[in-house]
C-alpha positions as CSV (number, residue, x, y, z in Angstrom):
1,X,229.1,55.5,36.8
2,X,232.2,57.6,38.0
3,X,230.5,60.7,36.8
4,X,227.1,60.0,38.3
5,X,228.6,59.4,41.0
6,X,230.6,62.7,41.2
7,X,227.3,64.2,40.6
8,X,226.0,62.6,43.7
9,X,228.9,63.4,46.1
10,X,228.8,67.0,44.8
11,X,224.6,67.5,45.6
12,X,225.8,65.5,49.5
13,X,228.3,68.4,49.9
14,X,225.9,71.1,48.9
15,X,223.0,69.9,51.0
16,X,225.2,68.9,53.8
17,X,227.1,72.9,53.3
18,X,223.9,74.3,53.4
19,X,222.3,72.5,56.3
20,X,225.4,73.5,58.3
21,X,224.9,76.9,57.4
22,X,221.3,76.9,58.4
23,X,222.3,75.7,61.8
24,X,224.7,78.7,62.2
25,X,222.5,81.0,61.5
26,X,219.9,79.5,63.7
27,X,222.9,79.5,66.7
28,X,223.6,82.6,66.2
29,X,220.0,84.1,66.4
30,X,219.9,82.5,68.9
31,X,222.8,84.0,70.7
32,X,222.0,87.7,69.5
33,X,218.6,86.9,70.6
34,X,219.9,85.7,74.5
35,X,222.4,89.0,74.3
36,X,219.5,91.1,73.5
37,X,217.4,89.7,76.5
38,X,220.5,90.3,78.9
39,X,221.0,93.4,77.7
40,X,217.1,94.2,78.2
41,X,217.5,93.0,81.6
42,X,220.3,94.8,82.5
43,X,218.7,97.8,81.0
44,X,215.7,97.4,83.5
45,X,218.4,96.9,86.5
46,X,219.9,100.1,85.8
47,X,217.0,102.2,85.5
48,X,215.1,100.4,88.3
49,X,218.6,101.3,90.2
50,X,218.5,104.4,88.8
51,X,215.0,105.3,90.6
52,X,215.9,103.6,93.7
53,X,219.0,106.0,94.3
54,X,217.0,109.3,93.0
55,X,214.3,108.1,95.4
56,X,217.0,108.2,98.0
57,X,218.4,111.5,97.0
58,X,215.1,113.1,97.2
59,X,214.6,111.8,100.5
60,X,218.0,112.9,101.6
61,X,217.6,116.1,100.2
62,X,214.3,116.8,101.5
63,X,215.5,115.9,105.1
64,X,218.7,118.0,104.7
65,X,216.3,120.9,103.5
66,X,213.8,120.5,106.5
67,X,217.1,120.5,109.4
68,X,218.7,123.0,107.7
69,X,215.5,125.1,107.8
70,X,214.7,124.4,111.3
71,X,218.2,125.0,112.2
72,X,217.7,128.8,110.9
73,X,214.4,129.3,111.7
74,X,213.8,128.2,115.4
75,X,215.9,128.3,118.4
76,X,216.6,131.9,118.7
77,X,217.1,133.5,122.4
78,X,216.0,137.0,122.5
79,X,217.2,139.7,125.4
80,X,215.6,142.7,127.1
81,X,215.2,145.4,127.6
82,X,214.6,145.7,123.9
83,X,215.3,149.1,121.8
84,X,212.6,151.0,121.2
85,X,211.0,151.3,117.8
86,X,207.9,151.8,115.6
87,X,206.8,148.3,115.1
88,X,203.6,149.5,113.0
89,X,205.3,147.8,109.9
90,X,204.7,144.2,112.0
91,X,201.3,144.4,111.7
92,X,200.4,146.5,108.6
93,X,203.5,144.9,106.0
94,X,201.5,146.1,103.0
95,X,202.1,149.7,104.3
96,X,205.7,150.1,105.4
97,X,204.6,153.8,105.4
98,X,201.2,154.0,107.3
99,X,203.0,155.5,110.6
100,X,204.7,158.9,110.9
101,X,205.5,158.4,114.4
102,X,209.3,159.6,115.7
103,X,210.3,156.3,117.1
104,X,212.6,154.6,114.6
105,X,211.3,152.9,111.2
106,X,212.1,149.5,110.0
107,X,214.7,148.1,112.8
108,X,214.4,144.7,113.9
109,X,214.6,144.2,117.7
110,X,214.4,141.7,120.4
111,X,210.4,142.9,120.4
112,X,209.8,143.0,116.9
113,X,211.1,139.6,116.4
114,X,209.2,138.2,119.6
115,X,206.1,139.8,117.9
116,X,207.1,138.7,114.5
117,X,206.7,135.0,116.5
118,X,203.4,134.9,117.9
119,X,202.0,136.8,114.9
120,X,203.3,133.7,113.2
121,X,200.3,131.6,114.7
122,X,198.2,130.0,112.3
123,X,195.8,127.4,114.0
124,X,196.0,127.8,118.2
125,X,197.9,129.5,120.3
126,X,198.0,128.4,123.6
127,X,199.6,131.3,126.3
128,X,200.2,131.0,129.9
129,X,201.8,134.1,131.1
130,X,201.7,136.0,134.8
131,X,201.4,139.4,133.8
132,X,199.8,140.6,130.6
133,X,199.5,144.1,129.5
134,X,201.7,145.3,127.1
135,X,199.0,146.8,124.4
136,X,201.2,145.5,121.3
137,X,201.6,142.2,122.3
138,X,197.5,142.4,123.2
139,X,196.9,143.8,119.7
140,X,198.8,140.7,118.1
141,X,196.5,138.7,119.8
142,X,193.6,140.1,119.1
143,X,194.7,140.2,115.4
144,X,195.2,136.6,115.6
145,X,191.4,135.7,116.9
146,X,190.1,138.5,114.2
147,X,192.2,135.9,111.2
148,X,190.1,132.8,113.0
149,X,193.2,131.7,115.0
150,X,192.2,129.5,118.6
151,X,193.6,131.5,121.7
152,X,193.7,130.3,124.9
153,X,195.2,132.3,127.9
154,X,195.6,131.4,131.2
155,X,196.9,133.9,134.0
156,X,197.0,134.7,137.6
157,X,193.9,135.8,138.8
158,X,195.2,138.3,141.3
159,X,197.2,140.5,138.6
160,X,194.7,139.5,135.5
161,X,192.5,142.3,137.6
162,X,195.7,145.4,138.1
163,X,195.2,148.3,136.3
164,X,196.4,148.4,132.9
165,X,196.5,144.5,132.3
166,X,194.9,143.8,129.0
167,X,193.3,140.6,130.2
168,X,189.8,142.0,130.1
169,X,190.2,143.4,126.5
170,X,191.2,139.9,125.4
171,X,187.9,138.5,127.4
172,X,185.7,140.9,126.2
173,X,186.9,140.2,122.3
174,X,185.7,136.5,123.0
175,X,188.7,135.2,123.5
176,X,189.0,132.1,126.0
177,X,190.9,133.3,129.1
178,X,191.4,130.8,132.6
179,X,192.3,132.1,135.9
180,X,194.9,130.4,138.2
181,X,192.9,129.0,141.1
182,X,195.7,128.1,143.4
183,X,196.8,129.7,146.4
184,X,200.5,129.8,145.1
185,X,201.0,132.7,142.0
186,X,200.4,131.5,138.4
187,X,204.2,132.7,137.3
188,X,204.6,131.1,134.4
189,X,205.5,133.0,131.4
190,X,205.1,130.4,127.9
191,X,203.5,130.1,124.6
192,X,202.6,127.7,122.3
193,X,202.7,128.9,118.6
194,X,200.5,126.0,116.5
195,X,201.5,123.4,119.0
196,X,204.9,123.0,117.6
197,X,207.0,126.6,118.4
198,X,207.7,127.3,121.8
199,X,208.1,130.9,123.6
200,X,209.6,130.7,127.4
201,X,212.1,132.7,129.6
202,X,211.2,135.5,132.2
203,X,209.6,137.9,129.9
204,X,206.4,138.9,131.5
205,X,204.4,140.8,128.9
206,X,204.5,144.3,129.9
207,X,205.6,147.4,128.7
208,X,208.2,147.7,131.6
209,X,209.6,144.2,130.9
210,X,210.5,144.7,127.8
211,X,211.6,148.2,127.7
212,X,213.2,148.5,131.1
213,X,213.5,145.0,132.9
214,X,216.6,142.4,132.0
215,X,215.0,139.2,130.4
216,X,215.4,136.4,128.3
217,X,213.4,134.8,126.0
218,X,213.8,131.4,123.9
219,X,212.0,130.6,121.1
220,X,212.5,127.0,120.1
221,X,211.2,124.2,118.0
222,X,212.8,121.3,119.4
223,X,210.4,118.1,120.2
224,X,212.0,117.5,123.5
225,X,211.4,121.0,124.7
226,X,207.9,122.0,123.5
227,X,206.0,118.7,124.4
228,X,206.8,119.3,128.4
229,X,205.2,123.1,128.0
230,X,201.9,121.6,125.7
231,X,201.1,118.9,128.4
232,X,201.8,121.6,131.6
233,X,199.6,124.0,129.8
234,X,196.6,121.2,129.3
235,X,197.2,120.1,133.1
236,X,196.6,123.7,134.1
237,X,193.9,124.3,131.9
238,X,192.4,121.5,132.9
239,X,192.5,122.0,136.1
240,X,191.1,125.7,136.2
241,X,188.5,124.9,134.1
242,X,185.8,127.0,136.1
243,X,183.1,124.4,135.9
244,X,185.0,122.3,138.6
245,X,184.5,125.0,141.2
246,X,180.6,126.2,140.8
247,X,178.2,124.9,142.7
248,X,176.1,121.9,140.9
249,X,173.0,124.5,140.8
250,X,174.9,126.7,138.9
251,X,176.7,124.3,136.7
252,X,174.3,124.6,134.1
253,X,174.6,128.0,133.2
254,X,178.5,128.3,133.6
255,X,180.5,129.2,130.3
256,X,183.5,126.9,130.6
257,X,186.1,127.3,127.6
């Protein structure tokens, strides 16, 4: 009986040994299993943080890029009278060689730069100047309506007409072209480059402005600045539209740009 009963206690202590160990092991899967989750989680966190802050830098980056880009490339103020220099190169790059003129080769100047602008247009380019007949600045334009570019000029009409002025050319090349209808002189001197870079100061665009005359030009691409010149030029354009002055009979046949 004492043995049997040895037996007995001994198989209780087994079982009961062995069901506690079965219960640790399940606690502690348990446990490994939560940490595994947490860590899975926190995982996630981090790399979901992770994208959130490169998102951010990207951003951050990208506006630093475009401020520091506009910074150099726009408001620049130009003065005449500019040097004078071959400025061939401007319009044939692919050739730095094509001219054999004795003016100077390769110099950047107050004109070259100012033509370096316009010829910068690739959509519209929206100009509203008094006097117009420096040939280089005409041949940038012209260039600009042979690549498909939208020009629209308005000028005064009483020196559109002076000899020299190269408002004709432009006209007869197709190119849209409004004369000031007001008793007062059209004296503006402004363009619009792609309605977002603006060209203003006292410049006229002649030969003896820029070589001779003392002027200013800015060339700017600051919001504030630009939107007052696009909506002037629109008001005037609008309002010399040449349809609004024909008689009704010959409304029909008028060729309003």
């Amino acid at each position: 009986m004492g043995l049997a009963a040895c037996y007995w206690l001994s198989d209780v202590s087994v079982i009961s040994i062995a069901s506690d160990d079965t219960a640790l092991e399940t606690a502690y899967s348990h446990v490994v299993a939560t940490e595994a989750r947490s860590a899975a989680m926190r995982t996630v966190e981090v790399v979901g943080l992770g994208v959130v802050v490169l998102s951010l830098s990207v951003e951050l980056l990208g506006w630093l890029f475009s401020r520091r880009r506009s910074g150099r490339a726009t408001n620049k103020v130009l003065f005449f009278p500019s040097e004078v220099a071959c400025v061939e190169h401007i319009f044939s790059p692919t050739s730095p060689r094509s001219c054999f003129c004795s003016l100077p080769h390769g110099v950047e100047t107050s004109f070259s730069r100012l033509l370096r602008c316009v010829l910068s247009a690739c959509s519209t380019l929206d100009l509203c100047v008094f006097s117009f007949s420096n040939m280089d600045l005409s041949r940038a334009v012209l260039l600009l309506h042979s690549r498909g570019v939208t020009i629209r000029v308005l000028t005064d009409k009483d020196y559109s007409a002076i000899t020299g002025s190269q408002i004709g050319v432009l006209r007869k090349a197709g190119i849209c072209v409004r004369c000031d209808v007001s008793s007062v002189h059209m004296h503006h001197k402004f363009a619009v480059v792609d309605g977002h870079v603006l060209i203003t100061g006292s410049l006229n665009w002649t030969l003896t402005a820029v070589q001779s005359n003392m002027e200013n030009v800015v060339i700017t691409e600051e919001p504030d600045l630009v939107q007052p010149f696009i909506k002037e030029f629109h008001r005037l354009w609008v309002h010399n539209d040449p349809a609004r002055y024909l008689h009704s009979s010959d409304a029909n046949t008028a060729t309003s740009c």
